[in-house]
SETIDREN-359135 format. One record per residue (C-alpha): residue in one letter; x, y, z; chain. Coordinates in pm, 1 decimal. Example, Ala and Ser with C-alpha at 12.3 -4.5 7.8 and 13.67 -1.06 7.14 Angstrom:
BEGIN
+----+----------+----------+----------+----+
: aa :       xx :       yy :       zz : ch :
+----+----------+----------+----------+----+
:  a :   1230.0 :   -450.0 :    780.0 :  A :
:  s :   1367.0 :   -106.0 :    714.0 :  A :
+----+----------+----------+----------+----+
***
This chain:
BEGIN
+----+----------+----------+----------+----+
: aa :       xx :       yy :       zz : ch :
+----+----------+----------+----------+----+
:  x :   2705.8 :    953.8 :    646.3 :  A :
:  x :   2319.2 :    999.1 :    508.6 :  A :
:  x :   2442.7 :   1383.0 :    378.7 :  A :
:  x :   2806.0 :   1198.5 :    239.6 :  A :
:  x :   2577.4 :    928.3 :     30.9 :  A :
:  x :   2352.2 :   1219.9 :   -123.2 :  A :
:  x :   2616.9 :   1400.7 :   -226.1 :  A :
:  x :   2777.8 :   1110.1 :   -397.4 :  A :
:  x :   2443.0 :   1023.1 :   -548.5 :  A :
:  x :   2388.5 :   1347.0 :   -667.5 :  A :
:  x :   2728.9 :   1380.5 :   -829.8 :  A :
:  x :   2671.2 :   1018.3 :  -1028.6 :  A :
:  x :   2386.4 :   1147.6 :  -1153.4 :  A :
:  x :   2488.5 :   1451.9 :  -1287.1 :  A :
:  x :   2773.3 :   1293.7 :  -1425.9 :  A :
:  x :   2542.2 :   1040.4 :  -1616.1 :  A :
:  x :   2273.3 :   1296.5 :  -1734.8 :  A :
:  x :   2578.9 :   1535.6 :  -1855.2 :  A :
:  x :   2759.7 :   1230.7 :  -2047.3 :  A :
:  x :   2420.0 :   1141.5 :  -2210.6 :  A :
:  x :   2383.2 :   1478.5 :  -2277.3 :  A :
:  x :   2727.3 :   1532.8 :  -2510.4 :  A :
:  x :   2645.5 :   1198.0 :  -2659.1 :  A :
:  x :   2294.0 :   1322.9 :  -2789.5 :  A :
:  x :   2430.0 :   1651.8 :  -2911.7 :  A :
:  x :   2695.3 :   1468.1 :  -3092.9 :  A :
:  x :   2484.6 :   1213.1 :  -3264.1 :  A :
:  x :   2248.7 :   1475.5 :  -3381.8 :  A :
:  x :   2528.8 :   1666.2 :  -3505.9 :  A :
:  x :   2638.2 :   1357.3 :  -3675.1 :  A :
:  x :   2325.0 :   1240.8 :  -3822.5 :  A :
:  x :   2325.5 :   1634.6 :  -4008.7 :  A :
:  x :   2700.7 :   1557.0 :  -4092.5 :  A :
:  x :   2645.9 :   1200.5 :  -4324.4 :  A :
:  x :   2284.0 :   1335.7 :  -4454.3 :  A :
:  x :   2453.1 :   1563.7 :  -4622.0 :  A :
:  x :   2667.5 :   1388.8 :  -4818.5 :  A :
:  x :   2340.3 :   1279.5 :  -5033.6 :  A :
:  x :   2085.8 :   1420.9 :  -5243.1 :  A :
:  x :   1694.5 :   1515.0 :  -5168.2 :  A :
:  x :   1765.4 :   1471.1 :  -4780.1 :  A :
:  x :   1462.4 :   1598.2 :  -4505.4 :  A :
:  x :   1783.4 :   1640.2 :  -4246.4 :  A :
:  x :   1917.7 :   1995.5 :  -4326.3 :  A :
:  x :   2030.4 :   2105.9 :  -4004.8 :  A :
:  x :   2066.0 :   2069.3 :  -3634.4 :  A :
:  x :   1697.2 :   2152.0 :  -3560.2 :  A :
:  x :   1601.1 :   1875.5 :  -3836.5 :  A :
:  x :   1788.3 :   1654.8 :  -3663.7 :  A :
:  x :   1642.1 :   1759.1 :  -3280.0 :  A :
:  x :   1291.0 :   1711.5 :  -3423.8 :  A :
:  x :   1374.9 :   1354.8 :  -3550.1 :  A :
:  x :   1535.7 :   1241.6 :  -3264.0 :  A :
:  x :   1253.0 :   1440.6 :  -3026.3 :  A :
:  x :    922.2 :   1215.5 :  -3248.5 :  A :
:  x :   1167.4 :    915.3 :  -3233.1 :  A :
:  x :   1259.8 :    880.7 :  -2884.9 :  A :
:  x :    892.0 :    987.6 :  -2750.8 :  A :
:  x :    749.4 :    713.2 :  -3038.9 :  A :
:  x :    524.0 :    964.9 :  -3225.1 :  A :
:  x :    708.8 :    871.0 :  -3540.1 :  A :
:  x :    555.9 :   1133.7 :  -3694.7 :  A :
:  x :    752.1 :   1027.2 :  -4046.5 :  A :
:  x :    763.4 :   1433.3 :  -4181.1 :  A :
:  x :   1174.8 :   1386.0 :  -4128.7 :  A :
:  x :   1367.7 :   1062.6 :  -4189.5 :  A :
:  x :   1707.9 :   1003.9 :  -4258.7 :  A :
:  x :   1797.7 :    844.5 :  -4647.4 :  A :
:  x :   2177.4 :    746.8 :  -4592.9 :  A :
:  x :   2269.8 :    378.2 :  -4450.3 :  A :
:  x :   2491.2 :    574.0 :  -4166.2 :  A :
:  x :   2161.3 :    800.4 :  -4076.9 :  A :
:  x :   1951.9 :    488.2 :  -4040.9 :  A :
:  x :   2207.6 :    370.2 :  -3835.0 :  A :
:  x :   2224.5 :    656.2 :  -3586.5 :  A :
:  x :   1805.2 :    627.3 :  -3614.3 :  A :
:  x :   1836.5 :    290.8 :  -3487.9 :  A :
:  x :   2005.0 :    412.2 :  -3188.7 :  A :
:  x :   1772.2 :    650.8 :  -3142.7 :  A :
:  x :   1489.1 :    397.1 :  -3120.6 :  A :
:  x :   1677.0 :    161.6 :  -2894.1 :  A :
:  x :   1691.5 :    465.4 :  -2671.2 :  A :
:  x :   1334.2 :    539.4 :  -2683.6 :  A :
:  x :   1276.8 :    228.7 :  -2565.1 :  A :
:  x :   1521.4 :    210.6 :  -2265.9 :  A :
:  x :   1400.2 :    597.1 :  -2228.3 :  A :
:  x :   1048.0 :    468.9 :  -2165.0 :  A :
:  x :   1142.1 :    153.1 :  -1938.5 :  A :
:  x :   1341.4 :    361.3 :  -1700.0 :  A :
:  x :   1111.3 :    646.5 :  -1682.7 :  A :
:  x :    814.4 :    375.3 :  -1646.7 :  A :
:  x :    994.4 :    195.0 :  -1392.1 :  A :
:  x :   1070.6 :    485.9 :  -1155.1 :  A :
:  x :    701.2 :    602.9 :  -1186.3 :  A :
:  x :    616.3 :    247.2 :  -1067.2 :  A :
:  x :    910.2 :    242.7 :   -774.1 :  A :
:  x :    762.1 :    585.6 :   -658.3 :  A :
:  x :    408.8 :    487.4 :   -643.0 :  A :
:  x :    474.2 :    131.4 :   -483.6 :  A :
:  x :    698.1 :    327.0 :   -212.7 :  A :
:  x :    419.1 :    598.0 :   -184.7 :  A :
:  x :    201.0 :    336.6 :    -88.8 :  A :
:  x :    478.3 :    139.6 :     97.5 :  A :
:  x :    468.3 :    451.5 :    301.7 :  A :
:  x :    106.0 :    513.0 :    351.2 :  A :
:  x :     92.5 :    170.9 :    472.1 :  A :
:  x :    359.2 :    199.5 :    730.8 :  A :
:  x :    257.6 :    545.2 :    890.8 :  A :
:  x :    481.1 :    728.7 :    742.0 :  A :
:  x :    228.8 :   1029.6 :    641.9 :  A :
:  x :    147.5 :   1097.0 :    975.3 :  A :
:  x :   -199.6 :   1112.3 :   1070.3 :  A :
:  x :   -392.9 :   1365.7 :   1186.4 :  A :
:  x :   -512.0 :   1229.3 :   1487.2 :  A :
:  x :   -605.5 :   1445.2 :   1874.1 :  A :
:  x :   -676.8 :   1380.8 :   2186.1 :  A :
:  x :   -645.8 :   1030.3 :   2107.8 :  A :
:  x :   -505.1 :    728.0 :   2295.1 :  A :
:  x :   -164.8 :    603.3 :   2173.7 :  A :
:  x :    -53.0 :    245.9 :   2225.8 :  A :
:  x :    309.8 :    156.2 :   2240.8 :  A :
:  x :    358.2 :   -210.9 :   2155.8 :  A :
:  x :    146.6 :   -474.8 :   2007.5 :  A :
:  x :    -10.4 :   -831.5 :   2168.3 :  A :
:  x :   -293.6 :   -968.7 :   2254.6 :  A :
:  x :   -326.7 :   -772.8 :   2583.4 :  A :
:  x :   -288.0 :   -422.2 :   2376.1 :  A :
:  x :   -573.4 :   -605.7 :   2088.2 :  A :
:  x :   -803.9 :   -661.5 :   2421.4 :  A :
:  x :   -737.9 :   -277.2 :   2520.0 :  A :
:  x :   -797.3 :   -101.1 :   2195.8 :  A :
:  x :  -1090.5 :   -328.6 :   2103.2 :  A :
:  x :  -1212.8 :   -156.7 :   2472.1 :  A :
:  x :  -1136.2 :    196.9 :   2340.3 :  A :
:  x :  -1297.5 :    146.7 :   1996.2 :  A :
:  x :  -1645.7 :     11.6 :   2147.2 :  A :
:  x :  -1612.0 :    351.2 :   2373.2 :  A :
:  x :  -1523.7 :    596.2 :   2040.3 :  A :
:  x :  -1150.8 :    647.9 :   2085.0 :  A :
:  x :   -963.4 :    712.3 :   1808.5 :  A :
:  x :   -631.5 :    505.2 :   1911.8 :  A :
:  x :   -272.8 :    534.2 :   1730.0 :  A :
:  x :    -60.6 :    229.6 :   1791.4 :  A :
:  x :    306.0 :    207.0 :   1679.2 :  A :
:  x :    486.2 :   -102.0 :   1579.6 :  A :
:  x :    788.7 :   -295.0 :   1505.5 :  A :
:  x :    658.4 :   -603.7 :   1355.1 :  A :
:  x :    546.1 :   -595.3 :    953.2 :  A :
:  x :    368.9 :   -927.8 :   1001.6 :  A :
:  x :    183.3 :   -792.8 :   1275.1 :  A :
:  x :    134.3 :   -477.5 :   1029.7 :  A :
:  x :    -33.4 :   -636.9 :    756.9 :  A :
:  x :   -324.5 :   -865.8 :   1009.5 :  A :
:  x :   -374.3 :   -528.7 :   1149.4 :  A :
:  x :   -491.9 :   -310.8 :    890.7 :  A :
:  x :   -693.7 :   -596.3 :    742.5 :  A :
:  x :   -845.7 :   -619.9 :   1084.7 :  A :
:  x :   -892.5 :   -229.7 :   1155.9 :  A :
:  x :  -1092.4 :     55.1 :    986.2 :  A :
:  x :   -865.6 :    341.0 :    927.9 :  A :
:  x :  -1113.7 :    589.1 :   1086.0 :  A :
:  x :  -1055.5 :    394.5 :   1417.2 :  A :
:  x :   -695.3 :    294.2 :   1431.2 :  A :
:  x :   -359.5 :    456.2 :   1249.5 :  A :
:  x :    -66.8 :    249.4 :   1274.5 :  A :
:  x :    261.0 :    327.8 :   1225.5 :  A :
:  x :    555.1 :     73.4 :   1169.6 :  A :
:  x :    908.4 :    203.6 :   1352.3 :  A :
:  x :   1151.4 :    117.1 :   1595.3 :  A :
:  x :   1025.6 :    178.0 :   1932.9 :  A :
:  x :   1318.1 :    396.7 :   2045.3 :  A :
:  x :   1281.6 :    614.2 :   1705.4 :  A :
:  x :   1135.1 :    904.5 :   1864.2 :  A :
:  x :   1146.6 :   1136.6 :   1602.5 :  A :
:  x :    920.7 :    862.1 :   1419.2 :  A :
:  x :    684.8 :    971.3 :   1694.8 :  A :
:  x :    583.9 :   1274.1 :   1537.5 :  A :
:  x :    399.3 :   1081.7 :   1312.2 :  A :
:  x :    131.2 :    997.7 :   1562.5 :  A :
:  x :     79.7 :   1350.3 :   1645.2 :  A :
:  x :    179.0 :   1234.9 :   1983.1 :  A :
:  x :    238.3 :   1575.0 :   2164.2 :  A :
:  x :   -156.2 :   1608.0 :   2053.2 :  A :
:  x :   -223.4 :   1258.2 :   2220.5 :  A :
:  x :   -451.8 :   1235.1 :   2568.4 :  A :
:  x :   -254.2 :    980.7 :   2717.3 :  A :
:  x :     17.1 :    674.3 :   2570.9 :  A :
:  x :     37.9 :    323.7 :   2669.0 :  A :
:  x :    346.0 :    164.9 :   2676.0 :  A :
:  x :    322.4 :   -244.0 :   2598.1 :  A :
:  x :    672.9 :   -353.8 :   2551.1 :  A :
:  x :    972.8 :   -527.3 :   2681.4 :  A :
:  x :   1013.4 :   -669.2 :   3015.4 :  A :
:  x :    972.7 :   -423.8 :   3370.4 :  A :
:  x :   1340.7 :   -326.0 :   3338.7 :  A :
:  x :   1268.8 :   -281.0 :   2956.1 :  A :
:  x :    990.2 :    -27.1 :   3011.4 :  A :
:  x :   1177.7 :    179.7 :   3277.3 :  A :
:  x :   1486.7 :    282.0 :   3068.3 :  A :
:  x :   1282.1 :    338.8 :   2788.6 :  A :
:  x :    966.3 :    551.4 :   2997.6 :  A :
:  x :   1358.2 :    775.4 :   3111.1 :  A :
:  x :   1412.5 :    808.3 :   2718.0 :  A :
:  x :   1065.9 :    855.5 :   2648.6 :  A :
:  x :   1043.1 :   1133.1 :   2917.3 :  A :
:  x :   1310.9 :   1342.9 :   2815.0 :  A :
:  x :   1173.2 :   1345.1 :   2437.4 :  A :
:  x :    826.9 :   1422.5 :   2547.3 :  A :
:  x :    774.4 :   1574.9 :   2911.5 :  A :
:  x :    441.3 :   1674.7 :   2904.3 :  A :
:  x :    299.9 :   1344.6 :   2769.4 :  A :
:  x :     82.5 :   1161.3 :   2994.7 :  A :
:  x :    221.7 :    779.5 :   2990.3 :  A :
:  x :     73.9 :    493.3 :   3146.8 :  A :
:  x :    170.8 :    120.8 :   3167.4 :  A :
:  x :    137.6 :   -220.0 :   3311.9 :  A :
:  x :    420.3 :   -400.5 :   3516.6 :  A :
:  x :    483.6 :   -740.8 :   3601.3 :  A :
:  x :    635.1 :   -647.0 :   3921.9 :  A :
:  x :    402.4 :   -465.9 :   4188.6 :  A :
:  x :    683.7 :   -371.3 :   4386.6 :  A :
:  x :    802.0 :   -125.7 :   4113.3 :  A :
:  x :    556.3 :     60.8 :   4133.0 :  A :
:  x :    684.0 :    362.1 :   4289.3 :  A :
:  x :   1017.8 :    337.0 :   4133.5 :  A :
:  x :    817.3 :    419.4 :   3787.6 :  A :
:  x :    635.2 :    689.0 :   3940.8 :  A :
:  x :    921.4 :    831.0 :   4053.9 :  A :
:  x :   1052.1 :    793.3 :   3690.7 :  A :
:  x :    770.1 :    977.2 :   3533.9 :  A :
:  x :    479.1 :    760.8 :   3451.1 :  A :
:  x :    138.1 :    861.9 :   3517.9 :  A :
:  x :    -40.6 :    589.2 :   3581.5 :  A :
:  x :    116.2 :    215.5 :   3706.0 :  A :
:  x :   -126.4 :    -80.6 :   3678.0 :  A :
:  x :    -30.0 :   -432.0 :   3787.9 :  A :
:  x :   -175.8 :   -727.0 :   3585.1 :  A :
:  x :   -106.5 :   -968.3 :   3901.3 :  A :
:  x :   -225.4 :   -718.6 :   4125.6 :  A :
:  x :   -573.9 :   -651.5 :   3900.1 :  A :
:  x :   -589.5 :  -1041.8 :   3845.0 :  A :
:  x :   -587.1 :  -1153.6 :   4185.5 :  A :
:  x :   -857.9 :   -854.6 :   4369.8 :  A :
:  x :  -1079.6 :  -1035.4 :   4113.2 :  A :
:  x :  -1009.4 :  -1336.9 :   4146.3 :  A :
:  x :  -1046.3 :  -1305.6 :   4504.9 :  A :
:  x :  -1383.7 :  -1111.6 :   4471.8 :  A :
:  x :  -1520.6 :  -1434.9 :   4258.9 :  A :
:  x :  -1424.7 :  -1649.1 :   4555.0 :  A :
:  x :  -1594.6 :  -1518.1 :   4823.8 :  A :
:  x :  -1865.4 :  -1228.7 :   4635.4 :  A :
:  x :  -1897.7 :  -1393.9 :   4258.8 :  A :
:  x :  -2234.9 :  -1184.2 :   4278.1 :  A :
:  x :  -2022.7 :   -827.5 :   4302.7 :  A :
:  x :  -1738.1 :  -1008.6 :   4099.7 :  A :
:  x :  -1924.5 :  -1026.5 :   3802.3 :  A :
:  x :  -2089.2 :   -679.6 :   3871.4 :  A :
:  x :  -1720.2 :   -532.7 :   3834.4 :  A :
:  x :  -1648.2 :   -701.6 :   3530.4 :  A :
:  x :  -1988.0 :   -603.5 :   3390.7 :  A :
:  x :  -1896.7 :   -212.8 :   3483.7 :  A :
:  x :  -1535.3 :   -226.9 :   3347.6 :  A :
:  x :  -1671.7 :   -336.7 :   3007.5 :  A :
:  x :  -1774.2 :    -66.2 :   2797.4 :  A :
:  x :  -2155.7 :    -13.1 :   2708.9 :  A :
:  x :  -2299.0 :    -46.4 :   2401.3 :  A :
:  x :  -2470.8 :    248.4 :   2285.7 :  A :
:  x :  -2833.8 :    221.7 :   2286.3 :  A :
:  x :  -2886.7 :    -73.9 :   2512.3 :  A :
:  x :  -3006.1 :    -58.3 :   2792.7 :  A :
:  x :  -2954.4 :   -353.7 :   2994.2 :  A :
:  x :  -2581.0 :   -258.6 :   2918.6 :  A :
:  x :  -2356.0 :    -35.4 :   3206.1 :  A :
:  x :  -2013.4 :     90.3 :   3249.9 :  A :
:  x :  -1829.8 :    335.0 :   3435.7 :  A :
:  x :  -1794.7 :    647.6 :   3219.2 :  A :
:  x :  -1640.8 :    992.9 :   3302.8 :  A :
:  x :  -1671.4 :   1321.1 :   3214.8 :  A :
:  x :  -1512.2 :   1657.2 :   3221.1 :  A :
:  x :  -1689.0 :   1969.6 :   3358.1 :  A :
:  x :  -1676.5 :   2262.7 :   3090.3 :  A :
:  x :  -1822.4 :   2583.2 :   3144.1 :  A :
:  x :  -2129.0 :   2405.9 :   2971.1 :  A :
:  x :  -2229.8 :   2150.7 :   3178.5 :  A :
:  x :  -2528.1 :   2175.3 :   3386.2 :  A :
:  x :  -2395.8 :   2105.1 :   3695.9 :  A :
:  x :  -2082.5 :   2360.2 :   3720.4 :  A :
:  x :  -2112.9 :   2504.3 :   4048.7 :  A :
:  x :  -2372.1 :   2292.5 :   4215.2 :  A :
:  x :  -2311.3 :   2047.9 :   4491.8 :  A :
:  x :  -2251.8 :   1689.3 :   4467.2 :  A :
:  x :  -2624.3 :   1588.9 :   4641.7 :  A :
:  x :  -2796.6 :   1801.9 :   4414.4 :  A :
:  x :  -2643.2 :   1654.2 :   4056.9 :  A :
:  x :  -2691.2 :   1300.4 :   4199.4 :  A :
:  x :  -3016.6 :   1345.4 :   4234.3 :  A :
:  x :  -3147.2 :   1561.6 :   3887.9 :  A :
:  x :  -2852.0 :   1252.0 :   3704.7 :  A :
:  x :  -3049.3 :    973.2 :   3864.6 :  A :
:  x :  -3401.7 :   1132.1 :   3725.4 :  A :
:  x :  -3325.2 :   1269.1 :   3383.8 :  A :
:  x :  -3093.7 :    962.2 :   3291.8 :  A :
:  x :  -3100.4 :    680.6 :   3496.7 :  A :
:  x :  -2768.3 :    732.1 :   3618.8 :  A :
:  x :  -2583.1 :    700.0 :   3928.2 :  A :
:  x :  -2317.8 :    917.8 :   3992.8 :  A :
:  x :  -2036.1 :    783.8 :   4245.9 :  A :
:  x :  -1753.4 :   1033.5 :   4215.6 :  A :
:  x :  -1570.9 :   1316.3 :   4148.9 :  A :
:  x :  -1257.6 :   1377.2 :   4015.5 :  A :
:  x :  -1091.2 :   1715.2 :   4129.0 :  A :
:  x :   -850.3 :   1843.1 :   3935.6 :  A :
:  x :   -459.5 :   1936.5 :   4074.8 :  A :
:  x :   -193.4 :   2081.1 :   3937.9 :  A :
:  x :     45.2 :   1800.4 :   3931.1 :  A :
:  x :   -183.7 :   1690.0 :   3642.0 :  A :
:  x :   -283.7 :   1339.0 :   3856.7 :  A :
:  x :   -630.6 :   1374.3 :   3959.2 :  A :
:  x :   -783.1 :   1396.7 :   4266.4 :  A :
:  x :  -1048.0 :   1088.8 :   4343.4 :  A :
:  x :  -1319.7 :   1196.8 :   4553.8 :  A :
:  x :  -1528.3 :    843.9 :   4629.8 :  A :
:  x :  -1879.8 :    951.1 :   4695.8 :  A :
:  x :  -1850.8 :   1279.1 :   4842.9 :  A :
:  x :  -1965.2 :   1496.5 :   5037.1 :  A :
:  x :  -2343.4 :   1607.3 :   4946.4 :  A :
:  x :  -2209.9 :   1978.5 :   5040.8 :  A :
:  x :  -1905.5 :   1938.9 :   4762.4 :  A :
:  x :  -1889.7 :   2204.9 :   4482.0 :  A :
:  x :  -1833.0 :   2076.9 :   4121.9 :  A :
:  x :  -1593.9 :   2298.9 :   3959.7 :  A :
:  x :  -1453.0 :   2333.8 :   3606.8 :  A :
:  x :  -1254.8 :   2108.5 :   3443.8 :  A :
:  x :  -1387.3 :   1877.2 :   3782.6 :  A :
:  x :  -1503.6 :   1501.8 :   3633.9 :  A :
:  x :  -1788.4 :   1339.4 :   3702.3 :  A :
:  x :  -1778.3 :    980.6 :   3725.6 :  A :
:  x :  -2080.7 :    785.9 :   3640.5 :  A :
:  x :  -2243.7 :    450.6 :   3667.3 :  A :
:  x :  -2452.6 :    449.6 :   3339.9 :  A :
:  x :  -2640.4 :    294.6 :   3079.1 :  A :
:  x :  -2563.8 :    245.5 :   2707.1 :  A :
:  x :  -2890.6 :    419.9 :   2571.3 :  A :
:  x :  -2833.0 :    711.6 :   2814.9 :  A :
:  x :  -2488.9 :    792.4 :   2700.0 :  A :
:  x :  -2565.5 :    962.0 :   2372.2 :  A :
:  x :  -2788.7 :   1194.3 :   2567.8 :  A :
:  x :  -2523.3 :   1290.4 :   2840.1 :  A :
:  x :  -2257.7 :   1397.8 :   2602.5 :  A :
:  x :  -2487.2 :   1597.9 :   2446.7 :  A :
:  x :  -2603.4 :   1758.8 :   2739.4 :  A :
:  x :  -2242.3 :   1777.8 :   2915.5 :  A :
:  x :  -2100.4 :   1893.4 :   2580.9 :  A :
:  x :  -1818.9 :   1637.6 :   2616.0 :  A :
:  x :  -1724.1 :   1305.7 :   2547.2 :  A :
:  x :  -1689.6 :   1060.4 :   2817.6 :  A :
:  x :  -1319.9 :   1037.8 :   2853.1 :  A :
:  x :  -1207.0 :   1407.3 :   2744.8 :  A :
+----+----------+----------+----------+----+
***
């Protein structure tokens, strides 16, 4: 149907430039025919009469060639009032293709350029609380929506160096592309009801099988049944909510500890603390040394405690090691996971050559 409406398009038009065309030839061929029926005219021929028409309709006037008989003022006058719907149209398109070049801009539509960055699928005040988290932490975060209200509050509210948004239908998958989201670390999906989310994680998965996808149900029985379907990681809100809730009850102390470490540390201060991770490259430090020995030179150098490691499989799910073994080798592409401080952070990506996070 799109192809079927160009080609109709495309045929009107050519049919309206090529009647405008015969219509110009034969008015300047007129405008030479009833000049010549007086004496002393300035249009002698065809090419006279081009050059008139050419300074009239671009309003150069430049006066060298006018007509002199009643019938070639006539035809002048038509040339003027074409000059001036000449100039509206061409003025208006210029302003219709700017307005939707920025319409575009505005909604995504250029694609950004965006990698190993988080991508959020699905906008409310949950997914504002989670990319407010991955800004304080340095993420560069791609969310796509399908509310232009929502739009327009967002990129007041957001730098464009920190967030690119991009306005589409959520099951528009080719619209995907313009998130760069095969280049993406991980997406979150933050739409629709439990039932919602699985069809759409199937849909999702067949587009992009190698994307990492994580999301939050309603339902902690479903758990596996997403798993099974694909997903990466499966959080429960209900399930999250009530361990703390519980914890507050009966160990407020440790409660608050945990909420303290989940938060993410503000660099330079350092009274601040979260949980950070990061990746072993063949430049960290610690590649090939045991678990006991990094604790210990990670506790000295930056006042950090570290409390795990993550080994990596090939299923592409991690494997959590909770406070090893002191004997237990750190290997590449291994993560450490670290209690730290704000003002040490700077100083351990540098070191570790990577981001916490990568």
């Amino acid at each position: 149907k799109n192809m079927l409406g160009k080609v109709k398009k495309n045929k009107k038009l050519i049919i309206t430039l090529s009647i405008i065309l015969v219509a110009y030839v034969l008015l300047n061929a007129l405008l030479v025919y009833v000049e010549s029926f007086e004496d002393g005219v300035q249009i002698k021929n065809f090419g006279d009469s081009v050059w008139y028409s050419y300074v009239t309709l671009t309003t150069l006037g430049y006066g060298d060639v006018l007509p002199i008989s009643w019938a070639g003022k006539f035809i002048g006058a038509i040339f003027i009032l074409g000059s001036i719907i000449t100039l509206s149209y061409v003025v208006g398109k210029v302003t219709d293709y700017l307005g939707e070049l920025s319409e575009r801009k505005k909604m995504g539509h250029n694609g950004t350029n965006f990698k190993n960055h988080i991508v959020i699928i699905g906008w409310d005040n949950f997914s504002q609380m989670i990319v407010n988290e991955l800004i304080k932490s340095k993420k560069q975060v791609a969310v796509i929506i399908d509310d232009k209200n929502q739009l327009e509050l967002l990129l007041d509210e957001y730098s464009k160096d920190q967030i690119f948004l991009l306005f589409s239908a959520y099951n528009n998958f080719q619209m995907y592309e313009k998130v760069n989201i095969k280049e993406a670390k991980i997406a979150f999906i933050n739409h629709g009801n439990d039932t919602d989310k699985l069809v759409y994680v199937i849909n999702m998965r067949r587009q992009f099988p190698n994307l990492k996808v994580m999301l939050s149900l309603e339902e902690s029985n479903l758990k596996d049944t997403f798993e099974t379907a694909g997903v990466t990681y499966v959080l429960s809100k209900n399930e999250i909510s009530s361990k703390i809730i519980a914890s507050f009850i009966f160990e407020p102390d440790v409660a608050n500890y945990t909420v303290d470490l989940l938060e993410s540390a503000e660099e330079g201060n350092g009274e601040d603390y979260d949980i950070q991770q990061y990746r072993v490259n063949n430049k960290n430090p610690y590649i090939n040394k045991t678990y006991g020995e990094a604790f210990i030179d990670i506790k000295k150098k930056y006042n950090s405690v570290m409390i795990g490691i993550a080994k990596a499989t090939e299923s592409g799910k991690n494997d959590l090691l909770k406070l090893p073994a002191d004997d237990t080798i750190i290997n590449i592409n291994d993560y450490l996971i670290l209690i730290t401080e704000g003002s040490a952070a700077t100083r351990i990506e540098k070191d570790f050559d990577s981001e916490q996070g990568d």
